[in-house]
ZAMARGU-4260 file (C-alpha; in steps of 0.2 Angstrom, whole numbers, plus 5000, padded with zeros to 4 digits):
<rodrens>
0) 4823/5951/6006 | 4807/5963/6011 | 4791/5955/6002 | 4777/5965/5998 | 4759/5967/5990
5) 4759/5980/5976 | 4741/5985/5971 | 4734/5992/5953 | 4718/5998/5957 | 4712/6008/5941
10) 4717/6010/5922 | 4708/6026/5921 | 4727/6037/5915 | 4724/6024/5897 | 4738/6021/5888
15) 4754/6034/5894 | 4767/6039/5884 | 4786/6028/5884 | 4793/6044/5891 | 4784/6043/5907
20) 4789/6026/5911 | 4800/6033/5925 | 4788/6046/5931 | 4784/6036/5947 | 4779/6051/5954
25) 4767/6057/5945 | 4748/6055/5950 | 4743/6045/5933 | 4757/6034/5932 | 4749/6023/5945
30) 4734/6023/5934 | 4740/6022/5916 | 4745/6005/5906 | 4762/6006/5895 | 4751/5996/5880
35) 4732/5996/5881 | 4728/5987/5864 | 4710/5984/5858 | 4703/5986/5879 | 4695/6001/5884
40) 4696/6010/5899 | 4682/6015/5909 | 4678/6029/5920 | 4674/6019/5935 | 4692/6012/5935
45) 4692/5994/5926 | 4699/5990/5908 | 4688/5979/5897 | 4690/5972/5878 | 4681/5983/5866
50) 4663/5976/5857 | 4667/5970/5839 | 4661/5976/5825 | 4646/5969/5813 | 4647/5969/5795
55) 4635/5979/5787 | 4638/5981/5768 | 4650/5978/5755 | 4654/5997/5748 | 4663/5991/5732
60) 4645/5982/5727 | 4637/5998/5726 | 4650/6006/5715 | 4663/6013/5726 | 4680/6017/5719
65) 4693/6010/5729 | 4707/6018/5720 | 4700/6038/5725 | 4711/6049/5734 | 4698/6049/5747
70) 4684/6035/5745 | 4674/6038/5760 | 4666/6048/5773 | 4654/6047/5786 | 4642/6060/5796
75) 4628/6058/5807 | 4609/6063/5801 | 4597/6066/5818 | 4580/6070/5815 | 4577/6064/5833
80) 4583/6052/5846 | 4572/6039/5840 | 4577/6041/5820 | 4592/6044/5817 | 4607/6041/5803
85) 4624/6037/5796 | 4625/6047/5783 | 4639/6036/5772 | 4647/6047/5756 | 4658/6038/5744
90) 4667/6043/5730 | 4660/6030/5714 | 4667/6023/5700 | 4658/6035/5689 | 4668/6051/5696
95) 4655/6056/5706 | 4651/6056/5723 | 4636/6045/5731 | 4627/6047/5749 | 4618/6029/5759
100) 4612/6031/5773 | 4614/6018/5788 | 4599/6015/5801 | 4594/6003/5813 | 4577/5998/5816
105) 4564/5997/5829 | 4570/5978/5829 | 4587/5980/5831 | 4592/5975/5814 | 4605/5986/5808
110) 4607/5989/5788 | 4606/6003/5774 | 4590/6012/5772 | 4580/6003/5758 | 4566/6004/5746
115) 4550/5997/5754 | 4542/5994/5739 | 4525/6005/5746 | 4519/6022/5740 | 4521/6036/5753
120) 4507/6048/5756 | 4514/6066/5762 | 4501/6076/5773 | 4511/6087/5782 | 4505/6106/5789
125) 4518/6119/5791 | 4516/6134/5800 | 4525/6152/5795 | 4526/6170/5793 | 4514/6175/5779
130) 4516/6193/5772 | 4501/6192/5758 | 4515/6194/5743 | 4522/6182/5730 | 4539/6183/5737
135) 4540/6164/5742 | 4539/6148/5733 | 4537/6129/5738 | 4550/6119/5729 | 4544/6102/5721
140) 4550/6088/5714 | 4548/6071/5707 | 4541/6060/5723 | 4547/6074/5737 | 4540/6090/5740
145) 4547/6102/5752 | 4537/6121/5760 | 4553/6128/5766 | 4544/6143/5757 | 4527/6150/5756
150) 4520/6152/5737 | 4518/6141/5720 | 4529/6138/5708 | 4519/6130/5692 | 4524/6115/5679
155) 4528/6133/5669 | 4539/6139/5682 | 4530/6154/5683 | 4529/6163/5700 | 4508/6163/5707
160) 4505/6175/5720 | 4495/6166/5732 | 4480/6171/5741 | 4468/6166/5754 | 4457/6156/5744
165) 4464/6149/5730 | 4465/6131/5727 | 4482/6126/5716 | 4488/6110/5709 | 4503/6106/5703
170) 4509/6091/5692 | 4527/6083/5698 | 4529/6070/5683 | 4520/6054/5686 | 4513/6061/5703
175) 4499/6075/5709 | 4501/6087/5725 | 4485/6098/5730 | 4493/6114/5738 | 4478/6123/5746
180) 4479/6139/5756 | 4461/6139/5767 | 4450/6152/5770 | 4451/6158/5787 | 4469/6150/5790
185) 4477/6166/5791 | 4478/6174/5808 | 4489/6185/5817 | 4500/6185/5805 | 4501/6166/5802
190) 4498/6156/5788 | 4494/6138/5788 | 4499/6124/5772 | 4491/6107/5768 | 4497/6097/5755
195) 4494/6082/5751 | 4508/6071/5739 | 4507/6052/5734 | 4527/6050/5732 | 4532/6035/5718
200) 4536/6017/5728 | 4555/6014/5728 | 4557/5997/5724 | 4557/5984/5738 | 4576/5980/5745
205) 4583/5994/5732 | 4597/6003/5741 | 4592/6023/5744 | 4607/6032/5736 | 4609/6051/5733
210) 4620/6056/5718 | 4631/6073/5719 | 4638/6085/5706 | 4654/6082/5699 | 4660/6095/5708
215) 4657/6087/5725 | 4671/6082/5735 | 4666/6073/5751 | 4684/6076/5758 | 4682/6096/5762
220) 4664/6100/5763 | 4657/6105/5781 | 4638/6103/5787 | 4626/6108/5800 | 4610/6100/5802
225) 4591/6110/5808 | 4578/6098/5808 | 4577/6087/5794 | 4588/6096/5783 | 4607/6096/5781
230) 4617/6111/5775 | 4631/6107/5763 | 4646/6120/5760 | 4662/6118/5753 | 4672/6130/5743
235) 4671/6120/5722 | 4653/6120/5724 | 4638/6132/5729 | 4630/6128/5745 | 4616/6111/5746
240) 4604/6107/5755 | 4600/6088/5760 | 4582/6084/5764 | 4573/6070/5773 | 4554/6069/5771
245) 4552/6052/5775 | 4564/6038/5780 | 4565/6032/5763 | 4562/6047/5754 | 4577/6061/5752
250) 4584/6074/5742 | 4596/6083/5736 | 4593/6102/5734 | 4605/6117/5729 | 4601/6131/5741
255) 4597/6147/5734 | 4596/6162/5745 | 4588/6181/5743 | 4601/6194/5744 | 4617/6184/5742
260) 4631/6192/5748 | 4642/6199/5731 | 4659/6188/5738 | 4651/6170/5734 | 4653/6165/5717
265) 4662/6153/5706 | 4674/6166/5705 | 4678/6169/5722 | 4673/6154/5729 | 4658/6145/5740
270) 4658/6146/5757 | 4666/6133/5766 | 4662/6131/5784 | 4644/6132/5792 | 4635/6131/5809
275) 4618/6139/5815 | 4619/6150/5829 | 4604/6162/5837 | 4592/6158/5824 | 4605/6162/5811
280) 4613/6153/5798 | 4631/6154/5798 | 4645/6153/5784 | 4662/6158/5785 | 4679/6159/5773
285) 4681/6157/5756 | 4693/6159/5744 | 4691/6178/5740 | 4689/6181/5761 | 4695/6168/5771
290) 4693/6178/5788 | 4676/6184/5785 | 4658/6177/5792 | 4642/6180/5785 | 4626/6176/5795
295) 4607/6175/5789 | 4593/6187/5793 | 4586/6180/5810 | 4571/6167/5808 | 4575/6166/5790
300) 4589/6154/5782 | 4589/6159/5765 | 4589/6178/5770 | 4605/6187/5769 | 4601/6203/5765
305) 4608/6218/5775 | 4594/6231/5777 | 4577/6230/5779 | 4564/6231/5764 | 4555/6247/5769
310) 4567/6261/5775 | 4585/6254/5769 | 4592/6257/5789 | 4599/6239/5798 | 4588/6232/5812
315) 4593/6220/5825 | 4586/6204/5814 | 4593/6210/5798 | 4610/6199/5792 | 4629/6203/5796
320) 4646/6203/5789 | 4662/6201/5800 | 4679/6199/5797 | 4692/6194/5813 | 4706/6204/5809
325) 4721/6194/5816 | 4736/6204/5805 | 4738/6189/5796 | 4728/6179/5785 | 4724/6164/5796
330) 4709/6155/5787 | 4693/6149/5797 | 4697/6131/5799 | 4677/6125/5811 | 4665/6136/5818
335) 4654/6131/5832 | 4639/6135/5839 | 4638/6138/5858 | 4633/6148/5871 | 4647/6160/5860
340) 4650/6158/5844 | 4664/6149/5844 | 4678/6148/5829 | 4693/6142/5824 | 4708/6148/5812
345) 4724/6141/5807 | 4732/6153/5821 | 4720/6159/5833 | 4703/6152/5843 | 4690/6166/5841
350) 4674/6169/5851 | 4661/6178/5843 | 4647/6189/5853 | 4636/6204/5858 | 4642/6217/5868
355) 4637/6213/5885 | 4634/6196/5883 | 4619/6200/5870 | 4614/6191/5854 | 4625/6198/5838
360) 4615/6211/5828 | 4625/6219/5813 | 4628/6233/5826 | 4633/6225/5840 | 4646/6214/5838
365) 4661/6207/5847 | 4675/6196/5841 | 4688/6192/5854 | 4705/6181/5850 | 4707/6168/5865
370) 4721/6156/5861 | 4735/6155/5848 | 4736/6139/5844 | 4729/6134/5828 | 4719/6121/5823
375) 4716/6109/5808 | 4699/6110/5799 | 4689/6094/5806 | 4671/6097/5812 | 4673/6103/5831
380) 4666/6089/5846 | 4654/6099/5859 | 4655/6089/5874 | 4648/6099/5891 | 4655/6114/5891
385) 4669/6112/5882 | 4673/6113/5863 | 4686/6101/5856 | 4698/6105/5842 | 4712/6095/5833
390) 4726/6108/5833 | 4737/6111/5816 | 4746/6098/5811 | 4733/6085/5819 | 4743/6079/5831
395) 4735/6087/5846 | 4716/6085/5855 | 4713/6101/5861 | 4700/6109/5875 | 4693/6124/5872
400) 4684/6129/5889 | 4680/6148/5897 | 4691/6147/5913 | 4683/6157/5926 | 4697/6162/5934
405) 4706/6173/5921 | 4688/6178/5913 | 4692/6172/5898 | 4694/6153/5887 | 4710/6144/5889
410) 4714/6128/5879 | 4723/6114/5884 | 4732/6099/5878 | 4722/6081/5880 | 4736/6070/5873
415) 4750/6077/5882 | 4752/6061/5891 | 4750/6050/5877 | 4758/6059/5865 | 4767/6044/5855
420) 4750/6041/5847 | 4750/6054/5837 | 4767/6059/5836 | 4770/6052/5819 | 4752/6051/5813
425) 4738/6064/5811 | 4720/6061/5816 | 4710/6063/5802 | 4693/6058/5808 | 4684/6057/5824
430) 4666/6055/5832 | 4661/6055/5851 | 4651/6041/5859 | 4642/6047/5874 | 4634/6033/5881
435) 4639/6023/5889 | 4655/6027/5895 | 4659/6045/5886 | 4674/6039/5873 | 4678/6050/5859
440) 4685/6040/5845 | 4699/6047/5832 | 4704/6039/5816 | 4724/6042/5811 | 4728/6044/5796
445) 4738/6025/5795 | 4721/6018/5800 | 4723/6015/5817 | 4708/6019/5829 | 4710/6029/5845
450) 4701/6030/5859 | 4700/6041/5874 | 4690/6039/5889 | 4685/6054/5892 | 4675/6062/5908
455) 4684/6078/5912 | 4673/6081/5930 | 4680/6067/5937 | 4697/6068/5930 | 4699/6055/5914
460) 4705/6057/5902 | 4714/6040/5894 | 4718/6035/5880 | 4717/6016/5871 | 4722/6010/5854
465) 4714/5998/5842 | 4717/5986/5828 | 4707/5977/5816 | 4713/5966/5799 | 4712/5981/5788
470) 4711/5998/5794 | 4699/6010/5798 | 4695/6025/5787 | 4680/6036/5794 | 4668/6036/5807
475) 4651/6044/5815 | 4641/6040/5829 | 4623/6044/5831 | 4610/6038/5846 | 4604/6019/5844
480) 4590/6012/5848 | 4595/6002/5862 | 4604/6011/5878 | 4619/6015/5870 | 4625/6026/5856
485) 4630/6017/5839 | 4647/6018/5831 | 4646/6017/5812 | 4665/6014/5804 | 4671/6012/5788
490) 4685/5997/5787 | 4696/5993/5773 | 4699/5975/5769 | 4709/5965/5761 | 4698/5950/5753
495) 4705/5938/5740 | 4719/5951/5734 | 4705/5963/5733 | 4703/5980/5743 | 4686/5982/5750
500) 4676/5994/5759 | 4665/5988/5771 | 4651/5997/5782 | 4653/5990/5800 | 4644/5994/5816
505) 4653/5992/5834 | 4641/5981/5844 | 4633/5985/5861 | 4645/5983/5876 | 4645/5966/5883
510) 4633/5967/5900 | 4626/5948/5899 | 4629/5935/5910 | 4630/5920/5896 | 4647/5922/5884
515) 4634/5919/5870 | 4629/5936/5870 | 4647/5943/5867 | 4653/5950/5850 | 4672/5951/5851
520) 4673/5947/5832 | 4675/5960/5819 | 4667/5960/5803 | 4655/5947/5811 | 4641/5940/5805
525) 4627/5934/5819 | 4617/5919/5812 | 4602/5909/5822 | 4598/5892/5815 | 4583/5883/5822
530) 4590/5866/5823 | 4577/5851/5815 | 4570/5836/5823 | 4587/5825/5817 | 4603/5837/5817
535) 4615/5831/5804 | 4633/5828/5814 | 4640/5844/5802 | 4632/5860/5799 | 4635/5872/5784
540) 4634/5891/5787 | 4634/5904/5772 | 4629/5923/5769 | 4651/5925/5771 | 4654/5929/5757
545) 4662/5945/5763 | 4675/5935/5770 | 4680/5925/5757 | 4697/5915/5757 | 4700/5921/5776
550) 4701/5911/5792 | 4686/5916/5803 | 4684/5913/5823 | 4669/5906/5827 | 4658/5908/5847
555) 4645/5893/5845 | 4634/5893/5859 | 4643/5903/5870 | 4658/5890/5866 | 4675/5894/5857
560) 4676/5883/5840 | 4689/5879/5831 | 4694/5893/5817 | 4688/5887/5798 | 4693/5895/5782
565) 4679/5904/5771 | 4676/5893/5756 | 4663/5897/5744 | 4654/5910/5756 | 4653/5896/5771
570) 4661/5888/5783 | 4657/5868/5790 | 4654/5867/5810 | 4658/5851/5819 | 4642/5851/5829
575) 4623/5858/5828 | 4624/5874/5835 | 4606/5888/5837 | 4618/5906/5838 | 4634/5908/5830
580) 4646/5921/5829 | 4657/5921/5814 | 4671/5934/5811 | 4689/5942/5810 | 4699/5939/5826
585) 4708/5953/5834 | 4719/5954/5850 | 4715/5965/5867 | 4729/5967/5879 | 4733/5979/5895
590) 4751/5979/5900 | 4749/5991/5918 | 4763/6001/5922 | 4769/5996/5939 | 4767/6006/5956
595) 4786/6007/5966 | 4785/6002/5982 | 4794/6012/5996 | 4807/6005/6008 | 4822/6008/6021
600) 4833/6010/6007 | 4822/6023/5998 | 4812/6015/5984 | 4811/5999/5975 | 4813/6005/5955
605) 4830/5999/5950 | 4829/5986/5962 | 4834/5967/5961 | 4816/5958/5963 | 4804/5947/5960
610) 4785/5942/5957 | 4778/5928/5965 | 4761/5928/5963 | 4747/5937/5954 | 4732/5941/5964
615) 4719/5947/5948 | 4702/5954/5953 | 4691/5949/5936 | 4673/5953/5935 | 4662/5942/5920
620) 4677/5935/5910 | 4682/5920/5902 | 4697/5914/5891 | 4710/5925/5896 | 4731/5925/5894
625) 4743/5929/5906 | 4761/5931/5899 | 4777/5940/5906 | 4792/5949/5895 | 4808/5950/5899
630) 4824/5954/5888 | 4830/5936/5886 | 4815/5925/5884 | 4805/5938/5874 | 4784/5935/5879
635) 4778/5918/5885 | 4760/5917/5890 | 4750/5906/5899 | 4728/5902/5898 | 4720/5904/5915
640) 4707/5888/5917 | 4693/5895/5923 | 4684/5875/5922 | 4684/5867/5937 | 4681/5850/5939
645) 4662/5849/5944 | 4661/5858/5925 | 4653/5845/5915 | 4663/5842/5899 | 4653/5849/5885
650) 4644/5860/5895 | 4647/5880/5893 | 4658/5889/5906 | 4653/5902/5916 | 4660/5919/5915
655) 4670/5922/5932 | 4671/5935/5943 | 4682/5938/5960 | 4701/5936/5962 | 4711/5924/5954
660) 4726/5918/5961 | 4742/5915/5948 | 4759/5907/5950 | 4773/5919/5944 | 4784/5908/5938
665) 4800/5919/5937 | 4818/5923/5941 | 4825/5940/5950 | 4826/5952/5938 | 4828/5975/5938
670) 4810/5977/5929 | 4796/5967/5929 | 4783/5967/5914 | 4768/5958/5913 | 4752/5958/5903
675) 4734/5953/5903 | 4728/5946/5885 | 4711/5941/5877 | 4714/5931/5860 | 4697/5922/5862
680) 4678/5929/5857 | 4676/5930/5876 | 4673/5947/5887 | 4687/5950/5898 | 4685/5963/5911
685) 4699/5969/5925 | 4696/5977/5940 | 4713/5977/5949 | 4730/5968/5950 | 4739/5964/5965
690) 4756/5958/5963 | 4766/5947/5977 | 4785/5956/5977 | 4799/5950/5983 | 4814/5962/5981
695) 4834/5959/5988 | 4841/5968/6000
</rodrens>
């Protein structure tokens, strides 16, 4: 009998699939995990539980219809890294589709964007091209107003040419906005605008809500974003514009365009992809010409006219029409702005350019097919220098990347090795989190959430699966106020025999050093109580009515208490407690595939053997399982006690880190399985398993 010391010393190869479980030598087998459930795995080499996930809002209270095909849908709104959006479409119970918008404050405190209950004053100055003729217009309305253009348009709607030293005024319903064009203010060319607007109050705590056309479906439109504006296209309904001019003020605009290109109409159809791309605006595909691209005149958005005003003759700035003529009708599926214009069709991955590496002009133009593999029509993810697509059929993460060897871009497969999580669902959403640990996160279609931990420079790329009392339904990500980017997810429930939609937010990564500052709850609701002179020996919490009728886990203090059952919105505590985490309970778990250890005899996969001991390197973790499986006995797991007996009783625990030795209590056997579990509000981070091995001769 040889014994030995078999060491797992990353998890960074994620979750692999069951048909590499006898790929011992393979590179990533050593890394990779047969089961890594709820526990995400970093690029520095440990595995972790993933944060919970706050509860935001109930959906279903603000109208939405839980029986539409498609209910929901989430993108992210950026005006800067400091104020930023989930942008939350839903499908109401009026037939027509709705937009919320998410935010967290400079406080921290995460929640829809709400009415403040103040008048906002609008002095903004804008800066543009001023040709001295009528052939602009600011666009008003009630409580917003907009200078995407340069001219007035009157309470008559008729067209004022403006000039250097006219005062105008124009009446938006209940409110006055000055539009003055200054003597003196135009030079070189330039004009410069004040206006000055007093927008209505929106009602203290009233949710800000968007209403859409009927037409409107939030499941196929595509969007681009410049400034504080979103671009809206889909093929039902002529291109939109949404519009931020203050946080609590937006608006919904339809975009209307000089020089339209003859192919858009309710005939034809709308276009239904859009990106921006060298100073132009991009469309691409609709029904009339799915293969074709149309791009603005340069500098100006609403511009698609092909010659120039003077002469008729196309110069470098003027707009531009392309079709990619692939012999077969593949449709655009995502384009994508890069150093190239990147784009996508059902068959072929495109890049778009100038001759000689130039910008695109309407006489210089070249589109080049790269790859033949096809792709689905999710919004691209841009990550470095590489553009990631979901193939057809959605079952495949592709990389779209120029490989400098063969001077031209290749793709390549991201999921190859974890290929059983998509195999018999499609990804249907997805979002990339870049800080702090680059995970892009993919929704499939049953509602499972993937993860994959990805760094390509330094060779990760694994993936993690994840779980939740409900299932997951869409997803963005925009930067957060803290360090760390902010997931924003839409969960669906079932509460009382009820389906609901509930906004949620993944919580900050646990880096404390007290397990109260842990959220490994979903659905959680975080509550501070400032305990009085005499605490009574019971203490009510409410504000749960989200989770009526289920049994909730509760962190008190950094303590585990018992789980209580939602009754009438609360729960009863057994003690006085100052911070409480209250939520759904959900299971992590890494099951590590197992390094072979050579001998005389060759190897020892196959081999009769044993485990004695588990040597477990943890770092900050508290309340974890340690179970085995074998075919017999099934699972049977066992809680590390991590008190020791200079704890005091009632006093918190703290989180552990350094090896922790474990008894391995069992028999000889031709494969070993064990796992590492988490089914407590408690972190739990591995950095390394050595196993003690006995095997027989």
């Amino acid at each position: 009998m040889t014994k030995s010391f078999r060491h797992t010393h990353s998890f960074t190869a994620g979750e692999l699939s069951p048909l590499l479980h006898s790929r011992i030598d393979f590179d990533r087998y050593r890394n990779g995990s047969s089961k890594m459930h709820n526990m995400v795995c970093s690029p520095l080499g440990p595995v972790s539980n993933r944060p919970g996930l706050e509860f935001i809002y109930d959906l279903n209270s603000l109208g939405l219809d839980p029986e539409a095909p498609f209910p929901a849908r989430e993108i992210p709104f950026i005006f800067n890294e400091v104020q930023t959006y989930a942008m939350v479409f839903f499908m109401h119970t009026d037939g027509q589709a709705r937009l919320i918008f998410g935010n967290t404050n400079s406080e921290g405190v995460s929640g829809l964007v709400v009415g403040s209950g103040i008048p906002v004053d609008f002095s903004p100055n804008w800066t543009m091209a001023y040709t001295g003729v009528g052939d602009y217009a600011v666009l008003f309305s009630e409580g917003t107003v907009t200078a995407n253009h340069v001219s007035h348009l009157s309470d008559e709607d008729v067209l004022t040419v403006l000039t250097e030293t006219t005062d105008y005024t124009v009446i938006i319903t209940s409110t006055t906005a000055t539009f003055t064009v200054t003597e003196g203010t135009i030079t070189g060319g330039v004009l410069k605008i004040s206006i000055d607007l007093t927008a209505d109050a929106i009602p203290l705590g009233e949710v800000i809500m968007l209403a859409f056309p009927l037409a409107w479906s939030i499941k196929d439109f595509d969007w681009a974003q410049s400034a504080d504006e979103m671009h809206i296209s889909q093929s039902g309904l002529n291109p939109h514009i949404i519009q931020r001019y203050h946080h609590e003020h937006w608006q919904l605009v339809s975009q209307t365009f000089a020089n339209s290109p003859d192919d858009w109409s309710d005939e034809y159809g709308w276009p239904e992809r859009v990106t921006f791309h060298q100073q132009r605006l991009i469309f691409a595909a609709n029904t009339l010409k799915r293969q074709t691209g149309w791009a603005s005149t340069a500098g100006n958005f609403n511009n698609f006219g092909r010659f120039d005003g003077g002469s008729g003759a196309l110069t470098a700035d003027s707009a531009i029409t392309f079709t990619l003529d692939s012999g077969t009708q593949n449709k655009i599926q995502w384009i994508s702005s890069g150093k190239l214009l990147h784009i996508g069709t059902m068959g072929i991955e495109w890049t778009v350019q100038g001759n000689n590496r130039e910008s695109l002009t309407p006489t210089n133009l070249l589109a080049q097919g790269q790859t033949n593999h096809g792709s689905e029509p999710n919004k691209v993810l841009s990550i470095g220098s590489a553009t990631l697509f979901i193939e057809r059929h959605g079952r495949t993460v592709n990389e779209f990347v120029y490989d400098y060897n063969f001077d031209s871009y290749t793709t390549s497969n991201m999921a190859v090795l974890a290929s059983h999580l998509t195999e018999q669902y499609s990804i249907q959403d997805w979002t990339y989190q870049q800080t702090p640990d680059s995970i892009i996160w993919c929704i499939r279609e049953d509602g499972v959430l993937l993860g994959v931990t990805y760094q390509r420079q330094h060779k990760v790329v694994g993936w993690h699966q994840h779980s939740t009392q409900g299932s997951f339904e869409a997803i963005t990500c925009i930067p957060g106020n803290t360090r760390e980017d902010d997931v924003w997810i839409i969960v669906k429930r079932l509460i009382g025999g009820e389906v609901k939609y509930y906004l949620e937010k993944m919580a900050n990564w646990f880096i404390g050093e007290n397990p109260r500052e842990g959220r490994f709850l979903d659905s959680y609701r975080f509550i501070e109580i400032n305990p009085p002179e005499t605490s009574p020996t019971v203490k009510t919490v409410t504000g749960l009515d989200h989770l009526e009728g289920l049994k909730v886990n509760i962190l008190a203090d950094g303590t585990v208490h018992s789980p209580q059952m939602v009754i009438n919105g609360g729960i009863e505590l057994d003690d006085f407690y100052t911070e409480i985490v209250v939520g759904l309970q959900y299971i992590s778990e890494v099951w590590p595939l197992l390094n072979v250890i050579p001998d005389n005899l060759g190897t020892s996969f196959g081999r009769v053997q044993r485990v004695k001991e588990l040597i477990i390197d943890f770092y900050k973790t508290l309340g974890v399982y340690i179970g085995r499986f074998d075919s017999e006995d099934g699972e049977q797991e066992e809680e590390i006690a991590f008190r020791i007996p200079s704890d005091l009783t009632g006093v918190q625990v703290p989180l552990y880190t350094g090896l922790y030795h474990w008894s391995y209590h069992e028999g000889f056997d031709r494969e070993i399985t064990y796992f590492i579990r988490q089914k407590q509000p408690l972190p739990v981070t591995v950095r390394g398993i050595t196993d003690v091995l006995e095997i027989l001769e």
